[in-house]
N, C-alpha and C positions, 0 to 999 in steps of 0.2 A: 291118171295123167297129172292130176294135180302133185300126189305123192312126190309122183319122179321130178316134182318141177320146185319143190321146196327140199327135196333132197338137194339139185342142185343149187340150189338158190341161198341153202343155210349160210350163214355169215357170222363171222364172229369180229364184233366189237367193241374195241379200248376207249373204255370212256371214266374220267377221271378216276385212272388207274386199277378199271376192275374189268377183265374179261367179260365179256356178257354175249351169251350167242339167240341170237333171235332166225325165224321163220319168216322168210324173206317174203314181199309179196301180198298180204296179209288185204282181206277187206276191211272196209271203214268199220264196220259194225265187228267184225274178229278183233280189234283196238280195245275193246272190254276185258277181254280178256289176258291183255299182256302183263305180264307180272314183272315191275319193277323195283329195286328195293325201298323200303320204304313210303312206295306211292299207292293209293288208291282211285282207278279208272274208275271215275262217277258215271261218261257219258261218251258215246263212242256212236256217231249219228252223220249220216250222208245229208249233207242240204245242199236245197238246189239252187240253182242260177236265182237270183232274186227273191230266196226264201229266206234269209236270216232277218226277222223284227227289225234287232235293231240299227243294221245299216241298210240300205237297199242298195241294190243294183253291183251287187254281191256274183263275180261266178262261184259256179258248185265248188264244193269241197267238201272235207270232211272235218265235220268239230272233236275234237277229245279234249273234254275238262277230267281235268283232274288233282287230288287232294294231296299235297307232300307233307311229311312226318318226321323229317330230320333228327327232332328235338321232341321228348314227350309235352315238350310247351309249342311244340307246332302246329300251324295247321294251315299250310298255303298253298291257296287257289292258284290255279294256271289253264290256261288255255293254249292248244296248239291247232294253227286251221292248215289243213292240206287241199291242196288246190287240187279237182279233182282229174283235170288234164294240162299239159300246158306249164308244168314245173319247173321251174329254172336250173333245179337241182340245187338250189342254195336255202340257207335260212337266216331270216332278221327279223330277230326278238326286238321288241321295241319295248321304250323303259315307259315311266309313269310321272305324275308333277304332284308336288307337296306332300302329305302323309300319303299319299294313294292310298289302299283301301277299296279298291276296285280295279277291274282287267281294262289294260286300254283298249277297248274296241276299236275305235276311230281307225288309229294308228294300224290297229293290224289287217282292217279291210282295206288303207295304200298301200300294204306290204303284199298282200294275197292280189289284188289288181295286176302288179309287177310278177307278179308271179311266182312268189315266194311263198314257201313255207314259212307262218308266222308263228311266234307265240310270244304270251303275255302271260303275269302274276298280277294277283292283290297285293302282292309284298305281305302278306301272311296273315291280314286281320279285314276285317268292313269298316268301312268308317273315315270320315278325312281328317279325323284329328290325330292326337300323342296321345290318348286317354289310352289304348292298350296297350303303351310301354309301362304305365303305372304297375311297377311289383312285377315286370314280367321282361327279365334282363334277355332272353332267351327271341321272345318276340320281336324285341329289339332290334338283336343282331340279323333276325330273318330279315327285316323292313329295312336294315343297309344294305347287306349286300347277300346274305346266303340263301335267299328268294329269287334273288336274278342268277344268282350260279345254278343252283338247283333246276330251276327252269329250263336251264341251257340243256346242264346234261338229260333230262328225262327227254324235254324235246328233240334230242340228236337220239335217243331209242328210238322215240318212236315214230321217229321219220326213216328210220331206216328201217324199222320193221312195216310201214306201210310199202314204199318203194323202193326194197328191197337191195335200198341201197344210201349209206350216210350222204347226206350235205354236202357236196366237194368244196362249199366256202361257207362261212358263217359271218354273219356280220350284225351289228347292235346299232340302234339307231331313236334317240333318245334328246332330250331337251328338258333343262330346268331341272328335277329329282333325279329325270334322265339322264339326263348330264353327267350329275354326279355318278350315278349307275354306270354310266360310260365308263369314266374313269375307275370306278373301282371295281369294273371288271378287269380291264387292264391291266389294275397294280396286283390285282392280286390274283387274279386267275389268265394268266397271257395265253393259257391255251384255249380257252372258251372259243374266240372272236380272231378275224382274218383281219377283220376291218372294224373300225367303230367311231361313229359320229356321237360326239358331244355338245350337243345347244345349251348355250348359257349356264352353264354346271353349277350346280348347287354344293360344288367341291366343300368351300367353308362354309358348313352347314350352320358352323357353332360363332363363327367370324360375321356370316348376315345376322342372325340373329341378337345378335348383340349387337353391330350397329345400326341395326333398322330402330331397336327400346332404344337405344343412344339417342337417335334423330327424333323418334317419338319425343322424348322429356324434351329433347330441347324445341319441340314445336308447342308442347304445352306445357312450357314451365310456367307460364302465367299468359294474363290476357294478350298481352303486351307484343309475345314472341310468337305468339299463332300465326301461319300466314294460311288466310281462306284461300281458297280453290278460284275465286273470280280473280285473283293477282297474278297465279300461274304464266295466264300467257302473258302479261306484263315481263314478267323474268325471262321469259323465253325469248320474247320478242328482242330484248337487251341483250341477253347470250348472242342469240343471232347477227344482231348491229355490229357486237363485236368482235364475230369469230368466224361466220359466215364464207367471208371471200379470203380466208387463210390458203384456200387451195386452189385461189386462183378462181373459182366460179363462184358466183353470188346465186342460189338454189333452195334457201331455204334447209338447209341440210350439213351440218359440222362435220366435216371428213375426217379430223383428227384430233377429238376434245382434247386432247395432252396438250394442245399448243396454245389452247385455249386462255387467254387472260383478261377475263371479264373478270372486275371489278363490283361488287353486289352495291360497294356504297355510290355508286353513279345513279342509284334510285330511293337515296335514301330520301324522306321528306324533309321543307325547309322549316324552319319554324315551327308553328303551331298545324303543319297540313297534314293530315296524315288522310288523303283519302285513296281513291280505290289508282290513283297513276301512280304509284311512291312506295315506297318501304319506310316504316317505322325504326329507328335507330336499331331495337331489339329484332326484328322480322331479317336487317339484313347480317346479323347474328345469326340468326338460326340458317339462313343460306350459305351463311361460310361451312359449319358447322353439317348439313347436307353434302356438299362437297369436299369435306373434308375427312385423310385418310388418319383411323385412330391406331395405336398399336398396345397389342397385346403387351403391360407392363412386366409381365415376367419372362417370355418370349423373346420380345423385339418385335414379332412378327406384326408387319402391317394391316390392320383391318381395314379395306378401300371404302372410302364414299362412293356415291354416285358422281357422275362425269357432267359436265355442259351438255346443255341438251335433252335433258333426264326432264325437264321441269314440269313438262306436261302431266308428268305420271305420277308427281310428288304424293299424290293423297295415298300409294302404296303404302308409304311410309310416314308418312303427315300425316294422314286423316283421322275421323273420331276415335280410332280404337288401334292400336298396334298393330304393324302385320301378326296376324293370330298364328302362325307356321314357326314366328318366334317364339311368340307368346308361351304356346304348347311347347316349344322345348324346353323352354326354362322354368314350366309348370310342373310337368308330366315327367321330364327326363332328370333335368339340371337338379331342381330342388325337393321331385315327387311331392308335390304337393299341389290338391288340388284346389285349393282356394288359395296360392300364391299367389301377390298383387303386383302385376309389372310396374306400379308406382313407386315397389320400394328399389327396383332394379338398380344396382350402382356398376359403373362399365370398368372400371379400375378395377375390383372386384370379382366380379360377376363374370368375366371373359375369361379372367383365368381360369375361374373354378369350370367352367363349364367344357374349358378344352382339356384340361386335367380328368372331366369324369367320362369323357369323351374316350379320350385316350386312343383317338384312331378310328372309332367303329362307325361312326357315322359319315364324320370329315372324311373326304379323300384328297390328301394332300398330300403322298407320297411321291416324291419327283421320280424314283430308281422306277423308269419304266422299258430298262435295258430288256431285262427278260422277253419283255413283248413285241421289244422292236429287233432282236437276235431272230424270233422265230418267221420273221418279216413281217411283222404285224403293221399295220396302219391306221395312222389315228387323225381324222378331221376335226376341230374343235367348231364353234361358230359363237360369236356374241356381239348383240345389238349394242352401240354406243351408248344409245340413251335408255337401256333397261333401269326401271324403275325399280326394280322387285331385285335383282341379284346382281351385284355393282361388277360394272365391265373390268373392269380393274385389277377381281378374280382370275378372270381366264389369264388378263397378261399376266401378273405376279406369278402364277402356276406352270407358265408357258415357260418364264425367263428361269425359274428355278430347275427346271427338269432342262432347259438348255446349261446350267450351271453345274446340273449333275451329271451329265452324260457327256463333258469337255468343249460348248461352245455351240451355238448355233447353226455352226455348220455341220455338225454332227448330230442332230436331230432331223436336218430339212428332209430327208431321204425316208422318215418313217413320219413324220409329225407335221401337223401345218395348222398355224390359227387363224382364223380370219374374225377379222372384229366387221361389225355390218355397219357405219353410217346413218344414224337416226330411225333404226330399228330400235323395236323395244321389246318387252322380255315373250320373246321365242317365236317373235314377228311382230305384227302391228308398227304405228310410229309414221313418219314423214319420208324415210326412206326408202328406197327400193328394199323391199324385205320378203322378196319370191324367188325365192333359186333351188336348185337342184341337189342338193350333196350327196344322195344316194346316188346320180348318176356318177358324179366328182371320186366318187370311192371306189365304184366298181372299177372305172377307167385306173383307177391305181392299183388298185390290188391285182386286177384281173390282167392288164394290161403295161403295167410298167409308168404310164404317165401321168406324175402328180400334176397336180392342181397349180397352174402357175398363174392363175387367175379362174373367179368363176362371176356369171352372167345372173347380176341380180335383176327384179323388174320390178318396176311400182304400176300397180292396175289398180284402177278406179273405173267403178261401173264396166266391171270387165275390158275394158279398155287397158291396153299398155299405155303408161302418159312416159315412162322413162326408163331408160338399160342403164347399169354403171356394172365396172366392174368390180369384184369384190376381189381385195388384194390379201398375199398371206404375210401377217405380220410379220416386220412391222412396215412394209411398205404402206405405202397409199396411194387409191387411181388419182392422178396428176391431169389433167387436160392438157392436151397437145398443143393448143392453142389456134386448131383450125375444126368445124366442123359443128355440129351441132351439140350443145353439151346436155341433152337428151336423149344422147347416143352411146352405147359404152364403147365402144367404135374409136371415139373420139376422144378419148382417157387411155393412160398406160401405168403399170403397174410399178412405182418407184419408192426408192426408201427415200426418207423426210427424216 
């Protein structure tokens, strides 16, 4: 019986561009067996309801890890979990944050919850740092982008060889490294993904890194220009005073830093005072200097500061030691060099070489995302105003250019939507409402026709909801009606400013 039931069951599927016929149907533990090109099935294991370490409260599925070989310099880990009843018939690969160097777990037991078919990569090596780009151009390119392709297509095998039948939707769903993963699935593979969320994209991989050492030297160019961590909310609190009730509700929460025009020397000290309520002549130098956007001298291109509002989180980029995620690239990648000193860093210099060795493979900054949006592809973006770590400034600059490439804004609204978050910070956290849904926001599009013309964020404290707003797709912004509780997103409507 079995025979006759994979005779009829046999399927033959096109996956980036090669016939492949699998055995419809297949048990968890037959998964060892499947012969992929290039891949080797380490692990092909049923677990049960509450049996996987290290998430709990896990339904059954079935694990297959397994080893990809692309490149004789390859060697990348993946994982794909099937859920063992209860399949949505779809699948969402979730991306990874910083060097990654490990499978995102977390991320793929909310995706298996929902009901999906998930899977994750290492991006090709262990480790959280850039030390195994040293000498190893090959590796490289796995950890941008040919780690997450790869992954896709094996895992459409062998989801189709367990339930003897492909994915009817695919969709990616990623934040921060993810992000950028987002995106450079998109530009470059639009057949991968139906649908794909992008958080806070690490799109100018080679653009933060070089302005985070920019903002570093200029926080310890001398004593003088340091601003300690206890001054923070001094600056915040001043942002606030001055930008706060821009939209109309006074909340603790900057709805639109762009319109922001706080002034840093309104704290500077008088005379001989320089204590902990004030800024030092030089300290409100270094604030301009945080907020301020640099550009690429050979380019044009704009490298964004951080936004109002950010201040709380300055020590990402302030504090004793550089962001290390730049560090390593201009260590490991930019200069191969592993005792390179971000001391000697010069940003005139240094940004150009670095986008020049770049040359495309890491950055994903390619606007032509017509191919993805021909195939009706849909792309959600999302970014905290006051991300500390990867300046919001990225998503719009990214946003307006791919609307510049594709003939106008209104020519993208139909496949594309950004939404910037209100004093969220990098990939949640922060003073705003920064709990919403966008896997639900996606399916409704892809699956059903209706974008996203608002979506329902919440700010919970001690499990408690304290506030709803609504998250608007740029560049509107929720406006208050002017009647109702502004606690409510109820009470907000979605408008351009």
């Amino acid at each position: 019986m079995r025979i006759v039931r994979a005779a009829c069951c046999a399927m033959v599927l096109a996956i980036a561009g090669q016939v492949r016929t699998f055995t419809a149907g297949r048990s968890c533990e037959e998964l060892a067996s499947l012969a992929l090109p290039t891949t080797t099935i380490s692990l092909a294991q049923s677990v049960a309801a509450g049996g996987f370490e290290t998430i709990k409260n896990l339904p059954a599925f079935c694990r297959v890890a397994a080893t990809l070989t692309p490149t004789s310099d390859s060697e990348i880990k993946v994982e794909v979990w099937l859920p063992a009843s209860g399949w949505n018939g779809k699948l969402q690969a979730v991306g990874n944050g910083g060097w990654a160097g490990s499978i995102s777990y977390p991320a793929m037991g909310e995706a298996l919850r929902r009901g999906y078919a998930t899977s994750s990569t290492d991006t090709g090596h262990s480790g959280g740092n850039a030390r195994f780009a040293l000498g190893h151009p090959e590796k490289l390119i796995d950890y941008a982008w040919r780690s997450e392709h790869e992954m896709t297509v094996n895992a459409k095998a062998i989801i189709a060889a367990f339930y003897g039948n492909a994915p009817r939707l695919s969709y990616w769903n990623g934040c921060s490294a993810g992000g950028k993963q987002a995106l450079k699935e998109a530009q470059k593979f639009p057949q991968d993904f139906d649908g794909i969320i992008a958080g806070a994209p690490a799109s100018d991989w080679t653009g933060r890194a070089s302005a985070s050492l920019r903002v570093a030297q200029a926080v310890h160019k001398d004593e003088a220009s340091d601003i300690p961590a206890a001054k923070y909310p001094l600056i915040h609190a001043a942002v606030l005073d001055a930008c706060d009730a821009h939209d109309g509700v006074k909340d603790g929460v900057i709805e639109n830093p762009r319109r922001c025009t706080f002034n840093p020397k309104t704290l500077e000290c008088r005379g001989e005072d320089n204590s902990s309520a004030c800024l030092t002549k030089a300290q409100v130098e270094t604030v301009r200097t945080i907020y301020a956007s640099a550009k690429n001298p050979k380019s044009g291109r704009e490298i964004t500061g951080l936004e109002p509002g950010s201040e709380l989180g300055w020590a990402t980029w302030g504090g004793a030691q550089p962001l290390a995620i730049s560090a390593d690239h201009f260590k490991y990648v930019v200069f191969a060099d592993p005792n390179w000193d971000h001391r000697t860093f010069d940003f005139e210099r240094d940004v150009v070489r670095a986008e020049q060795i770049d040359a495309g493979v890491v950055n994903a900054l390619d606007p032509n995302l017509k191919p993805f949006f021909d195939r009706g592809g849909k792309l959600l973006q999302y970014h905290g105003w006051s991300d500390p770590q990867i300046s919001p400034g990225n998503s719009v600059q990214y946003y307006e250019r791919v609307a510049e490439s594709l003939g106008g804004e209104k020519k993208i609204q139909s496949s594309y939507r950004l939404f910037m978050v209100p004093g969220m910070g990098h990939c949640g956290g922060g003073e705003g409402p920064n709990s919403f849904d966008m896997v639900s926001a996606l399916e409704q599009w892809v699956e059903h026709g209706k974008a996203p013309d608002s979506i329902v964020a919440s700010r919970v404290r001690d499990g408690k909801v304290e506030r709803t707003r609504p998250l608007c797709p740029y560049p509107q912004v929720a406006t208050y009606r002017g009647t109702g509780s502004t606690d409510q997103a109820a009470s907000f409507v979605c408008k351009a400013r």
